[in-house]
KENU-181534 format. One record per residue (C-alpha): residue number from 1; z, x, y. Coordinates in steps of 0.25 Angstrom, whole numbers, plus 2048, in hexadecimal, padded with zeros to 3 digits. Layout:
<sites>
> NUM,Z,X,Y
...
</sites>
This chain:
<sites>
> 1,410,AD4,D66
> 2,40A,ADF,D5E
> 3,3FB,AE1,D60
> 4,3F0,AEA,D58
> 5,3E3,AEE,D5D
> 6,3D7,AEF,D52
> 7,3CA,AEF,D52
> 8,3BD,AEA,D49
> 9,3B8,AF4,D40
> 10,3AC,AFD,D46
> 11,39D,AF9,D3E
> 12,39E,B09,D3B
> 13,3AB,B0A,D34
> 14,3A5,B12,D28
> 15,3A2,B1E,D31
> 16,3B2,B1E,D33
> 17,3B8,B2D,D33
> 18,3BE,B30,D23
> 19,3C8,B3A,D20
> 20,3D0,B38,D13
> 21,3C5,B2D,D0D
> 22,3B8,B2D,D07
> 23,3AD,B24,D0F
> 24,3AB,B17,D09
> 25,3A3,B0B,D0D
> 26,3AA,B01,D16
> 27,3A6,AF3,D16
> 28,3A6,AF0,D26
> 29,3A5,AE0,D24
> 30,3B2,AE0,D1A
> 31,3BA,AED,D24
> 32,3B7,AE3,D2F
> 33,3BE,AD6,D27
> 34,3C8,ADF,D22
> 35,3CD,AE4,D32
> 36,3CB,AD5,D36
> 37,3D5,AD1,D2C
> 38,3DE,ADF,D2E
> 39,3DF,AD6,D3D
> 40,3E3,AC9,D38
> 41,3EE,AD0,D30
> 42,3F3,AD6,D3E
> 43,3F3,AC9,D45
> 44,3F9,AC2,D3A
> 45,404,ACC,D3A
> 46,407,AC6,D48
> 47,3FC,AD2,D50
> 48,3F2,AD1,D5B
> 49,3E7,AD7,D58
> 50,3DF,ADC,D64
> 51,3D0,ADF,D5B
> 52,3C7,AE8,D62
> 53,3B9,AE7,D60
> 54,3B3,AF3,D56
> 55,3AC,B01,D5A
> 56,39F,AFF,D54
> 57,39D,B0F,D55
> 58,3A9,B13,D51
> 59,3AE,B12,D41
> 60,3BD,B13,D43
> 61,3C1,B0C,D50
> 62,3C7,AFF,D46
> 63,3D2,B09,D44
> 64,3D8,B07,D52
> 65,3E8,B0F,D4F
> 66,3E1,B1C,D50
> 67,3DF,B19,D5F
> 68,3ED,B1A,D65
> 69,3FB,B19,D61
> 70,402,B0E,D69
> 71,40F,B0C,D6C
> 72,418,B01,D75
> 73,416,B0A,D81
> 74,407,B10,D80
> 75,3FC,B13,D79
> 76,3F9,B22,D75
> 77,3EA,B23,D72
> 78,3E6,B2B,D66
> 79,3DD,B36,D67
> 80,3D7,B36,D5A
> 81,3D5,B40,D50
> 82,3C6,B3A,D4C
> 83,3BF,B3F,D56
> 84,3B5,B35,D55
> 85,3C0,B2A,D55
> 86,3C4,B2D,D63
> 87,3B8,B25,D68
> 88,3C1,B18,D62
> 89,3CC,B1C,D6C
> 90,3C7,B17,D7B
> 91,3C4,B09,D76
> 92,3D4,B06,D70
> 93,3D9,B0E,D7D
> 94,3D3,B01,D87
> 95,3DA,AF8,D7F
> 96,3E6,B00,D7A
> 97,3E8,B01,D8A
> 98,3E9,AF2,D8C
> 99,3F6,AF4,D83
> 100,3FD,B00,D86
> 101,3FE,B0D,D90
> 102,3F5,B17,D89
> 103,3F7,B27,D86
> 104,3EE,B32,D83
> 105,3EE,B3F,D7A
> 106,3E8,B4C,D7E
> 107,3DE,B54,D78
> 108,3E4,B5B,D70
> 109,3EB,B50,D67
> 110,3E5,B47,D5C
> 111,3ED,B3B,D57
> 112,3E8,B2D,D52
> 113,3F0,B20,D50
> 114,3EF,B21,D42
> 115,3F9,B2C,D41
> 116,402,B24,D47
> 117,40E,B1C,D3F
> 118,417,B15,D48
> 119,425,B13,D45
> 120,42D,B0C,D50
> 121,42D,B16,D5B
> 122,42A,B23,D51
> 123,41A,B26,D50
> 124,417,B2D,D45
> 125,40B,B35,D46
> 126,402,B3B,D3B
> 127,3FD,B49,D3D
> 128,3F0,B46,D37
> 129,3E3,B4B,D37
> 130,3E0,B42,D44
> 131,3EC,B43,D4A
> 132,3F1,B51,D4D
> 133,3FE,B56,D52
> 134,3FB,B57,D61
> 135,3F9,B48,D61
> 136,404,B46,D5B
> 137,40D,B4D,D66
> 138,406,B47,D70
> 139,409,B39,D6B
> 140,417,B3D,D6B
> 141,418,B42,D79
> 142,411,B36,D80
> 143,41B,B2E,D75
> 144,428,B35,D79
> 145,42B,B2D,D87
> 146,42A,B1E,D7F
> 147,434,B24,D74
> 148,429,B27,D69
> 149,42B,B30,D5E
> 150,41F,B37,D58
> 151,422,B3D,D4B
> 152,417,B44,D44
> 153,412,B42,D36
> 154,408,B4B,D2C
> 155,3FC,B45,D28
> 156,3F5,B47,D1B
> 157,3EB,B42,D13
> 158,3E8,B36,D1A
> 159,3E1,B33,D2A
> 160,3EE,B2D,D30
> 161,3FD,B2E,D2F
> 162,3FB,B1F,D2F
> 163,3F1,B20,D22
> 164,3FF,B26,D1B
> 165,40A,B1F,D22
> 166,40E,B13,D29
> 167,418,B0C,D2E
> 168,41B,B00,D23
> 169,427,AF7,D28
> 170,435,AFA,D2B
> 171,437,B08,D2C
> 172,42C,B0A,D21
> 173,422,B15,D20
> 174,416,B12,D15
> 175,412,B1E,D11
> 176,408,B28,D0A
> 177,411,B34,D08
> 178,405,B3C,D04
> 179,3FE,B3A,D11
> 180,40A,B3D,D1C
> 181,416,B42,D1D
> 182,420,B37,D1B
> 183,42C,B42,D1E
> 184,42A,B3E,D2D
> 185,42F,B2E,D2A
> 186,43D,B31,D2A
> 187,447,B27,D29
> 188,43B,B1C,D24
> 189,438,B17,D17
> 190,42B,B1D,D12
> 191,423,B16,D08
> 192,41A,B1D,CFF
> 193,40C,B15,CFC
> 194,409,B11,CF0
> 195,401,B1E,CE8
> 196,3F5,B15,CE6
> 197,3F3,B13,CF5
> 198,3F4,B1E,CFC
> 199,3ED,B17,D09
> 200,3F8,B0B,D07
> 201,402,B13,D15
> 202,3FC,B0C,D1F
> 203,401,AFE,D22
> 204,404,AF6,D2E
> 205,412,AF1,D31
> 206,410,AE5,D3C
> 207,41B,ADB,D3E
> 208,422,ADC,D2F
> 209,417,ADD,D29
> 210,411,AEA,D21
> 211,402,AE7,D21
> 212,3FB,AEF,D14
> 213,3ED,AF3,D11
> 214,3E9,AEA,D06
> 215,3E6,AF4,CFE
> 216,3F2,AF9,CFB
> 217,3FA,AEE,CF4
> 218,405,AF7,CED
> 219,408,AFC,CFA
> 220,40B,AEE,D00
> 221,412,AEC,CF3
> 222,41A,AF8,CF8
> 223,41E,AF4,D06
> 224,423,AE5,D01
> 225,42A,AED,CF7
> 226,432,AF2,D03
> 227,433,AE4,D08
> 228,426,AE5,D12
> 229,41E,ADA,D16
> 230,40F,ADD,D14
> 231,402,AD7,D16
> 232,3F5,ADE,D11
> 233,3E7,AE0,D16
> 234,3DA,AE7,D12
> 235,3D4,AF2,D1A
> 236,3CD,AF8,D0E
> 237,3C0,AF8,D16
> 238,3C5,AFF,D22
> 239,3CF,B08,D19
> 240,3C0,B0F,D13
> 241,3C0,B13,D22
> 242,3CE,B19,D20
> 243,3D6,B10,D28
> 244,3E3,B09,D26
> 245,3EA,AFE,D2B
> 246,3F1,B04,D37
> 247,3E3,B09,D3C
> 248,3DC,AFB,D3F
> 249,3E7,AF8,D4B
> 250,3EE,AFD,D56
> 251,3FC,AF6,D58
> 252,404,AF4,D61
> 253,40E,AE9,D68
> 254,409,AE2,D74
> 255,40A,AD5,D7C
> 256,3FC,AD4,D81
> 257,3F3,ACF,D79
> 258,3E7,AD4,D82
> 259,3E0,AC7,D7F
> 260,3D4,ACF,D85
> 261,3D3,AD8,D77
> 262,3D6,ACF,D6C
> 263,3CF,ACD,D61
</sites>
């Protein structure tokens, strides 16, 4: 059974680290229905959802996929590029550890799960202003035994490679091409974003069913175009804090439900 780690929105989410946006208000109140409701679509979609309690000091912790990048074998925890972000990591590492083995990078490397787009057993990793390339051949050294391959991907113009890409459905990658180097998706279908939404790339793909921010309804019209099934849901709150749907969960199959830390 597929399981996803969250957690609740910090009270302090307006002091989230911004790169390629302008601050603006959040309303806490409506972010904390919105992550609430981003839950329920998980579990309707046939997830558990294992939802850990918030980090009252730190503003970013809600977006949980930059911790680690997990696979069926292990769990390679992230060292982030945000400095300050790496306070997020000890927390998601005790329970991560209830779930799988757990590997660590060196010094020397960067890399955050949000540059990471899987693709059955290929991992494509943005090279991106919080993942560098030392993290990314260290992700593919501790993958190589298990039969992982890491392939690289430039970054531009966005945090993430998952911001500009992700995996959509059947060998599908939504894409916007002005923000990564969609060259390195050979032998899938690439699908361009709709102009008017250039933040529209990130999706979830969970059991058949492409889930899409609400607030990017020619996109969805896009993807059942192809013959997708969609769902929507608004993260416009947690989006100010520039976040996208990948980044509130960490997924991942399972057959313990670790009664213990459900929420």
């Amino acid at each position: 059974m597929l399981t996803a780690i969250t957690r609740r929105v910090s009270p302090c989410i307006e002091n989230c680290n911004l790169t390629f946006l302008a601050r603006h208000p959040i309303d806490i109140a409506k972010a904390c229905q919105q992550q609430r409701a981003y839950e329920d679509c998980l579990r309707r979609l046939g997830v558990r959802v294992v939802s850990l309690p918030p980090e009252p000091e730190l503003p970013d912790a809600v977006f949980v996929e930059d911790t680690a990048v997990v696979v069926k074998e292990l769990a390679v925890v992230a060292k982030m590029g945000g400095a300050k972000r790496q306070l997020e990591v000890p927390s998601l590492t005790i329970v991560l550890s209830s779930y799988r083995p757990l590997k660590f990078l060196n010094h020397s490397s960067t890399l955050e799960g949000g540059d990471v787009v899987h693709v059955g057993r290929t991992l494509y990793v943005g090279v991106s202003g919080r993942t560098n390339r030392e993290g990314v051949m260290q992700l593919s050294e501790i993958l190589k035994p298990y039969d992982y391959q890491v392939r690289p991907v430039e970054v531009r113009g966005c945090l993430h490679l998952s911001t500009g890409c992700s995996y959509a459905g059947p060998d599908t990658i939504l894409a916007n091409p002005d923000w990564v180097d969609t060259s390195q998706f050979e032998g899938l279908d690439v699908l361009a974003v709709p102009p008017t939404e250039p933040w529209a790339a990130n999706t979830l793909f969970i059991n058949g069913v492409t889930v899409v921010g609400g607030a990017y309804p020619k996109t969805r019209e896009l993807l059942e175009g192809r013959g997708l099934k969609t769902e929507s849901v608004d993260i416009s709150e947690l989006e100010k804090a520039e976040a996208g749907l990948t980044c509130l969960r960490l997924i991942f199959d399972s057959d313990d439900p670790k009664e213990h830390y459900e929420g």
